[in-house]
C-alpha angles and dihedrals in degrees: 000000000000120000094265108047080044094059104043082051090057095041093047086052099050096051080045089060121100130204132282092259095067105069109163147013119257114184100062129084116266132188116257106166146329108272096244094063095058107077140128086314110081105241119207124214131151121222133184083003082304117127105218136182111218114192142140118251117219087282091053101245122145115251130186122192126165112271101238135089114230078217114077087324101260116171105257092202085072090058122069134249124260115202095295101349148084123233126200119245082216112050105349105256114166123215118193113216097274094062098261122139097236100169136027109182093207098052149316112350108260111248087230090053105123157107152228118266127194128193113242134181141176134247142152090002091310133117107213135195140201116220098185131058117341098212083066096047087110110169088228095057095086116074131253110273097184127246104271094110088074111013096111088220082082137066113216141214133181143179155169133242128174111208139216097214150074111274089245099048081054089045093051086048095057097035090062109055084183093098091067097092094045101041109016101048096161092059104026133064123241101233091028084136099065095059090047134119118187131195138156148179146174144218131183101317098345139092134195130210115185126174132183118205103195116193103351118152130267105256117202087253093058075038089073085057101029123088108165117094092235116125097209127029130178118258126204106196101184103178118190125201125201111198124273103026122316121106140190125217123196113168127176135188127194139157118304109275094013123123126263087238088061092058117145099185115055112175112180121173139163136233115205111185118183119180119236103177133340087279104030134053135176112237111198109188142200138189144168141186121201090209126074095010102159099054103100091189085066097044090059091042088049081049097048096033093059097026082054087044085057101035112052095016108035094028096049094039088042088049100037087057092050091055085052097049085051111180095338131120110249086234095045083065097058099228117207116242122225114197083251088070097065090102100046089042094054083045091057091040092048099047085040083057096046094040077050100050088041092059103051100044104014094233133102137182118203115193105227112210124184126254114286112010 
């Protein structure tokens, strides 16, 4: 990037940037959950520094209230559902799943008696919520995923990762797959660097990073998936990022100097990063391979090899850079930037834009696109 493109990026993103006080996007669809974990137990979780109950009602639909009692601010989460309602564990108040106080079991029900709702749907095997106004939850506001999850020419695996971080520091750590060699050496290559190409670009609210790694060795770990007795083969790594935190992976590996078009091995898999709180954030995961898909044995390896690179490699080093930052803004720390940061960088001057525009008007538009473009 020459000095001056450079410079107009990093001043851009400074004006974009709000103040301290606004943290997060609301009107926008988060992950709260997979939609296995939300059933007839309430199930707390904070988001966006929000406690919130998540449970089905009779009919089995998702609901999402906030997790505190306008009472004397009991978690609700600790009480039982009622047919459709919520009780209290304190004094028995019932609340029924739009937020409303429908019973009070010492007296007539207080016309003040209610609670928080928020609009939830389901989607790719997530239940997500909205966490701003509820006229705007509009279903097509979240972004095409793709349909791997559920396209039987894949095997699938999933997981779940709390975080000790702040979301964005989670976003800028997938959007740069250089990191893989240094922090991830049973799946990365050491030079894979050398053998890297590295583009992006952004529409609307979205940002591409796309990276070529042209010649780079097959590892042990490409070697589960690879059957051919090469010893190099050429890798295409297109990540997509959907403000304000949700990403899209699809990475394909074929014989040297074939075309991307010829790959034998398509791995597509989704991030979804949700933020709990300004230091922590929940990281529900997805991938998918289209060989071997019927070896089951694989499919739990593929699980407990990336949930173990995130786990105990992203996760710590993630963690580890948010006790260092302390109570500072990113910003306010002047990070330097490495040309590699160019996506992550558009990402956080994007979504500043959007938190900042939100915040002005209380509207906001997100441009959906479709899996893989």
């Amino acid at each position: 990037m020459s000095a001056v493109i450079w410079e107009t990026w990093a001043r851009e993103r400074i004006e974009f940037m709000p103040d301290a006080k606004t943290k997060y996007l609301r009107n926008a669809w988060y992950a709260a959950a997979w939609s296995d974990e939300i059933g007839r137990e309430p199930l707390a979780r904070t988001f966006l520094d929000e406690p919130v109950v998540l449970f089905r009602d009779t009919a089995g639909t998702p609901k999402a209230l906030a997790d505190r009692c306008p009472h004397r601010f009991a978690p609700l989460s600790k009480g039982k559902l009622v047919g459709d309602t919520i009780e209290c564990p304190y004094h028995g108040l019932r609340f029924g799943s739009d937020g409303s106080c429908v019973y009070n079991y010492h007296g007539p029900v207080p016309k003040a008696a209610s609670v928080h709702r928020y609009p939830m749907m389901e989607r790719y095997g997530v239940a997500w919520i909205w966490m701003g106004e509820a006229e705007q939850a509009h279903e097509d506001k979240l972004p095409d995923f793709g349909t791997f999850s559920t396209d039987d020419r894949f095997a699938v695996a999933r997981g779940y990762l709390h975080v000790g971080g702040n979301y964005q520091l989670a976003v800028d750590n997938l959007l740069d797959l250089t990191h893989a060699q240094f922090l991830h050496p049973a799946l990365g290559n050491p030079n894979s660097s050398e053998h890297s190409t590295f583009t992006i670009k952004s529409e609307g609210s979205t940002v591409w990073a796309s990276y070529f790694f042209d010649g780079e060795p097959v590892t042990p770990f490409k070697r589960m998936f690879w059957d051919s007795p090469s010893e190099t083969c050429d890798r295409w790594a297109d990540m997509r990022w959907e403000a304000p935190s949700n990403l899209y992976l699809e990475v394909d590996t074929a014989e040297c100097g074939h075309p991307r078009e010829a790959a034998v091995v398509l791995v597509p898999s989704t991030h979804f990063l949700t933020p709990e709180t300004g230091k922590t954030s929940h990281y529900f995961w997805m991938n998918a391979r289209n060989c071997r898909i019927d070896d089951e044995e694989l499919t739990e390896m593929f699980r407990e090899g990336t949930d173990k690179a995130f786990r105990t490699e992203d996760e710590p080093m993630i963690s580890l850079v948010q006790d260092r930052m302390g109570d500072s803004d990113f910003e306010d720390l002047k990070p330097v930037f490495l040309t590699t940061d160019r996506a992550a960088g558009k990402a956080r001057q994007i979504l500043a834009g959007l938190i900042d525009a939100e915040r002005s008007t209380g509207t906001l538009e997100l441009k959906a696109v479709k899996a893989g473009t």
